[in-house]
VOKOL-722053 format. One record per residue (C-alpha): residue number from 0; residue in one letter; x negated, y, z negated. Coordinates in pm, 1 decimal. Layout:
BEGIN
+-----+---------+----------+----------+----------+
! num ! residuo !        x !        y !        z !
+-----+---------+----------+----------+----------+
! NUM !       A !        X !        Y !        Z !
...
+-----+---------+----------+----------+----------+
***
This chain:
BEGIN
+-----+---------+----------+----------+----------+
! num ! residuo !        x !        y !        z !
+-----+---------+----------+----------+----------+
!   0 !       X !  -3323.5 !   -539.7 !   -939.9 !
!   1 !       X !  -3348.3 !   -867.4 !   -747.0 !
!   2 !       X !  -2953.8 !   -886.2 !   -690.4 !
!   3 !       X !  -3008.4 !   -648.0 !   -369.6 !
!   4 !       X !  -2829.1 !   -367.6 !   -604.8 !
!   5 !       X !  -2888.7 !     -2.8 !   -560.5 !
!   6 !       X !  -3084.3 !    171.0 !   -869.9 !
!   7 !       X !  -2839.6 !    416.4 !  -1028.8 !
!   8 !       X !  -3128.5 !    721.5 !   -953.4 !
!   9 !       X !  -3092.6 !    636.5 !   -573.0 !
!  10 !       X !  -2696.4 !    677.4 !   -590.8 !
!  11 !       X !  -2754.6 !    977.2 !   -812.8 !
!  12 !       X !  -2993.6 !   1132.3 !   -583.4 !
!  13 !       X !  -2791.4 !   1073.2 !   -263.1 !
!  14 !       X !  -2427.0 !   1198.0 !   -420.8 !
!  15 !       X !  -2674.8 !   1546.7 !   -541.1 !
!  16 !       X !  -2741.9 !   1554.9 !   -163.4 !
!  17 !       X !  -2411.0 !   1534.7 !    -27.7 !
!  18 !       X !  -2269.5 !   1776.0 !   -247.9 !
!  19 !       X !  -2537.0 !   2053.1 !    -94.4 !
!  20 !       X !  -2514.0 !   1936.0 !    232.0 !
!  21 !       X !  -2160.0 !   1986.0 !    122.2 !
!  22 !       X !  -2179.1 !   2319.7 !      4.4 !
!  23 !       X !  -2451.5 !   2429.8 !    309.6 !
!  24 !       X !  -2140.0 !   2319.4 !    559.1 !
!  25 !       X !  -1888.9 !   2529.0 !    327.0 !
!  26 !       X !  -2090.5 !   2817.9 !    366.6 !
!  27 !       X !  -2129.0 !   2803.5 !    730.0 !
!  28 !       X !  -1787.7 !   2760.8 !    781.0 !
!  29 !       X !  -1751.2 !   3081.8 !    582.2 !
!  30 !       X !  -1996.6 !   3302.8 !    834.4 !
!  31 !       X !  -1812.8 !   3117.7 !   1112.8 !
!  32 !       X !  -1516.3 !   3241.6 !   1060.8 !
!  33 !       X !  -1674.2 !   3602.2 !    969.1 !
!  34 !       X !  -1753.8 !   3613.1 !   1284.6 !
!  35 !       X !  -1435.8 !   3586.8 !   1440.5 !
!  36 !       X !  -1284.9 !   3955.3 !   1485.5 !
!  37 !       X !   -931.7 !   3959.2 !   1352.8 !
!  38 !       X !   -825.3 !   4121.5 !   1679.9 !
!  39 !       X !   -896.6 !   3782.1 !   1843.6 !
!  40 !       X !   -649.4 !   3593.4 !   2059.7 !
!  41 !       X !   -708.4 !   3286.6 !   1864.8 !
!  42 !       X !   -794.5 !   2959.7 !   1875.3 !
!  43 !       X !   -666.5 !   2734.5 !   2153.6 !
!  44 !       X !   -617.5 !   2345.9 !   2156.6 !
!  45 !       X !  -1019.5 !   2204.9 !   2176.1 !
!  46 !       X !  -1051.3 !   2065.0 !   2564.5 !
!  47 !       X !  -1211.1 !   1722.5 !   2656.3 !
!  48 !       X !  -1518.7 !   1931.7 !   2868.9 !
!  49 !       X !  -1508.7 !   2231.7 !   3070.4 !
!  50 !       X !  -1604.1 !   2266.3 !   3413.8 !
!  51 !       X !  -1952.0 !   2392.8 !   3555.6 !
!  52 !       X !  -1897.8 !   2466.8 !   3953.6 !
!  53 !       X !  -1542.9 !   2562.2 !   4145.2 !
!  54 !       X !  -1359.2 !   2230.0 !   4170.7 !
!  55 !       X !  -1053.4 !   2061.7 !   4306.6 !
!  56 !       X !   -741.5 !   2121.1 !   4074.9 !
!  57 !       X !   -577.8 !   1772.1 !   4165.2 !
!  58 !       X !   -720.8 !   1355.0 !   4094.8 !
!  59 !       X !   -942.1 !   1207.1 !   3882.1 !
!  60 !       X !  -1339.5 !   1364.5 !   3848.3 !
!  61 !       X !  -1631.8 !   1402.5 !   3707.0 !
!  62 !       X !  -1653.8 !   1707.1 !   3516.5 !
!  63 !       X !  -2012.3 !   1797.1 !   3330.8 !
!  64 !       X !  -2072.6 !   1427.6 !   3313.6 !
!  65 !       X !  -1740.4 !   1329.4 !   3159.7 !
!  66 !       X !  -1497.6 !   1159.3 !   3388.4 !
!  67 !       X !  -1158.8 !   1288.5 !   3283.9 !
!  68 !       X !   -846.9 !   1074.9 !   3278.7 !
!  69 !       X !   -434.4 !   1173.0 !   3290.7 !
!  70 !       X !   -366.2 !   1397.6 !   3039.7 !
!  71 !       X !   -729.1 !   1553.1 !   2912.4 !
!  72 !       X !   -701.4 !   1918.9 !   2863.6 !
!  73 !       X !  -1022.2 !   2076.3 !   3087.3 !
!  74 !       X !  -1124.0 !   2436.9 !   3101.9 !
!  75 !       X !  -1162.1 !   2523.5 !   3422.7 !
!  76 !       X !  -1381.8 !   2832.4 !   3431.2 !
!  77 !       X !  -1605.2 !   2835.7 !   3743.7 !
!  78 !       X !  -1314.1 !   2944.3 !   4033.9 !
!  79 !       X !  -1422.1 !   3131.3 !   4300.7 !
!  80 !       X !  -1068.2 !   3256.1 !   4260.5 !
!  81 !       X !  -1100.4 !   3408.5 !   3859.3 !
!  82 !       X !   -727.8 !   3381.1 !   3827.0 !
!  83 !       X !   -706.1 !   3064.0 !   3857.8 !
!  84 !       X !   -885.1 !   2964.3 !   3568.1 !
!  85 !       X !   -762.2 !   2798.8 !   3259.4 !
!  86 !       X !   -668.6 !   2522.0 !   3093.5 !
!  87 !       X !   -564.5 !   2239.4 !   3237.3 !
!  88 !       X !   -392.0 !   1894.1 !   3199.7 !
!  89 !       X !   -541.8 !   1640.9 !   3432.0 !
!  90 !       X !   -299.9 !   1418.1 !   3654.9 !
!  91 !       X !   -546.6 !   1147.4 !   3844.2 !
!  92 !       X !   -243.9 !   1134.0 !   4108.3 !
!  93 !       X !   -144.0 !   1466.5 !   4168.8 !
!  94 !       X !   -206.1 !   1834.4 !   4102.8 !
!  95 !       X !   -322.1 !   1936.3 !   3762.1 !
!  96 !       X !    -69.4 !   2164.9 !   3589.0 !
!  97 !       X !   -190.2 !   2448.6 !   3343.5 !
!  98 !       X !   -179.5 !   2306.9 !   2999.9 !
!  99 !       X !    159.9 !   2418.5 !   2803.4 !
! 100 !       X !    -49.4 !   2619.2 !   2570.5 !
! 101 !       X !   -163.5 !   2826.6 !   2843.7 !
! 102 !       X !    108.5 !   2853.6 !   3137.3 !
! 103 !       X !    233.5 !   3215.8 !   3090.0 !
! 104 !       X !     98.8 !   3554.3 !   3062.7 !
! 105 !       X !    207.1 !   3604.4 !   2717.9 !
! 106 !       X !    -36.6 !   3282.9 !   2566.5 !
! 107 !       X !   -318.5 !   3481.0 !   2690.1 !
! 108 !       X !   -496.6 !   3713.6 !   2492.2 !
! 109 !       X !   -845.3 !   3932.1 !   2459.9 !
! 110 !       X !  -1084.9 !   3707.2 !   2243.1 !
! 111 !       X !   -928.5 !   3390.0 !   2242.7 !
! 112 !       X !  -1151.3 !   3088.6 !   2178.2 !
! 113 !       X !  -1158.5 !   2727.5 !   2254.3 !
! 114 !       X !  -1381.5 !   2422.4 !   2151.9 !
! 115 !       X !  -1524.4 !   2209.9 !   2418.0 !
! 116 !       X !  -1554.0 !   1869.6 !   2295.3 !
! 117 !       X !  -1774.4 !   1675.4 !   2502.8 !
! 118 !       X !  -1998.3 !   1741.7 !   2836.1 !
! 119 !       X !  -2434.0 !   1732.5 !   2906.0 !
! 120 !       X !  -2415.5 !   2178.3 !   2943.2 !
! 121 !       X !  -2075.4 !   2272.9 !   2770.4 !
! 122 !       X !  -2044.1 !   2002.4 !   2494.8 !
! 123 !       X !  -1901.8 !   2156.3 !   2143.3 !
! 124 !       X !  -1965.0 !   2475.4 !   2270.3 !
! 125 !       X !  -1688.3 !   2754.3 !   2152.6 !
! 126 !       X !  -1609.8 !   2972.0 !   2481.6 !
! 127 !       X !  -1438.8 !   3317.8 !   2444.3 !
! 128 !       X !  -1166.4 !   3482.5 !   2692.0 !
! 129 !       X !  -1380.7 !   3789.3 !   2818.4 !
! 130 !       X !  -1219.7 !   4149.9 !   2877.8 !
! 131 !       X !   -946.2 !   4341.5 !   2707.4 !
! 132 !       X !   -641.1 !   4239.4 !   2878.6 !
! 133 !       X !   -357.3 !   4273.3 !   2948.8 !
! 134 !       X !   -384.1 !   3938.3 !   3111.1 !
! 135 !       X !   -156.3 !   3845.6 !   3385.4 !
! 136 !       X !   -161.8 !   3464.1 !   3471.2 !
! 137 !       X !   -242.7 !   3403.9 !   3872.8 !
! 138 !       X !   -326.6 !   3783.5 !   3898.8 !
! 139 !       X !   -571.6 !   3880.0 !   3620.4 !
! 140 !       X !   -964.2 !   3772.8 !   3658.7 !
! 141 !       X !   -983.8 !   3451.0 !   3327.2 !
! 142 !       X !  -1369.7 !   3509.3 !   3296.1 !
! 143 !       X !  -1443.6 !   3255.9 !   2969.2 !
! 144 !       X !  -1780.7 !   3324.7 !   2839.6 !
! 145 !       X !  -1980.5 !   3071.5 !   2564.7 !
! 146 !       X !  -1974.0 !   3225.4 !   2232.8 !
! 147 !       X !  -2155.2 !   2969.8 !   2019.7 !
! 148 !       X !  -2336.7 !   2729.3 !   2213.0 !
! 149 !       X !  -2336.3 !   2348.1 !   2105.6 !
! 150 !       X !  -2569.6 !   2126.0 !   2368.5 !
+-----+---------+----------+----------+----------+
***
């Protein structure tokens, strides 16, 4: 095998691999998704990071080490006002607006989950909407909670 070619066992071995690494991930998946009640409020939109202090809802920040730019969707969970968390759109030049997915009371339900994609405490970490609603935007107490924890 001097042509730098790969021995057909070494292929072999590495495709047997994949296909249980394969099956392992189906099968995780599977539990995953048992353990999602079906009285949840679903799954939101994943989020860039989400935040770990009260901070500014307007400009361009650092957020959990990931410096958000216009248009990244941020969980803001760490208010000293509860209400006003959410999810947010960030505008580098202005106020951030709630994202569209979450701007009325009627988008927000008990149990519903989000992915947080990147950050050095929150990264892919799946956070839950605490508390049984009914949830009235600007009013109601948004307490998100981590659920399965990534980082």
């Amino acid at each position: 095998m001097s042509n730098g070619s790969i021995p057909p066992t070494q292929i072999f071995n590495a495709v047997e691999q994949l296909v249980e690494d394969m099956a392992l991930l189906h099968s995780l998946v599977l539990e995953f998704q048992a353990l999602i009640p079906t009285t949840t409020g679903g799954m939101k939109q994943a989020v860039v990071c989400a935040t770990t202090a009260a901070i500014t809802l307007s400009g361009a920040q650092t957020i959990d080490g990931v410096a958000v730019t216009d248009n990244d969707r941020v969980l803001v969970k760490n208010q000293a006002s509860a209400p006003t968390n959410g999810i947010y759109v960030v505008s580098s030049t202005g106020s951030w607006t709630r994202a569209l997915d979450m701007n009325v009371s009627g988008q927000i339900a008990p149990g519903m989950m989000l992915l947080v994609r990147q950050g050095t405490a929150n990264g892919l970490t799946l956070f839950r909407l605490s508390g049984s609603g009914p949830f009235i935007l600007g009013t109601t107490n948004l307490n998100f909670v981590a659920f399965i924890t990534g980082t």
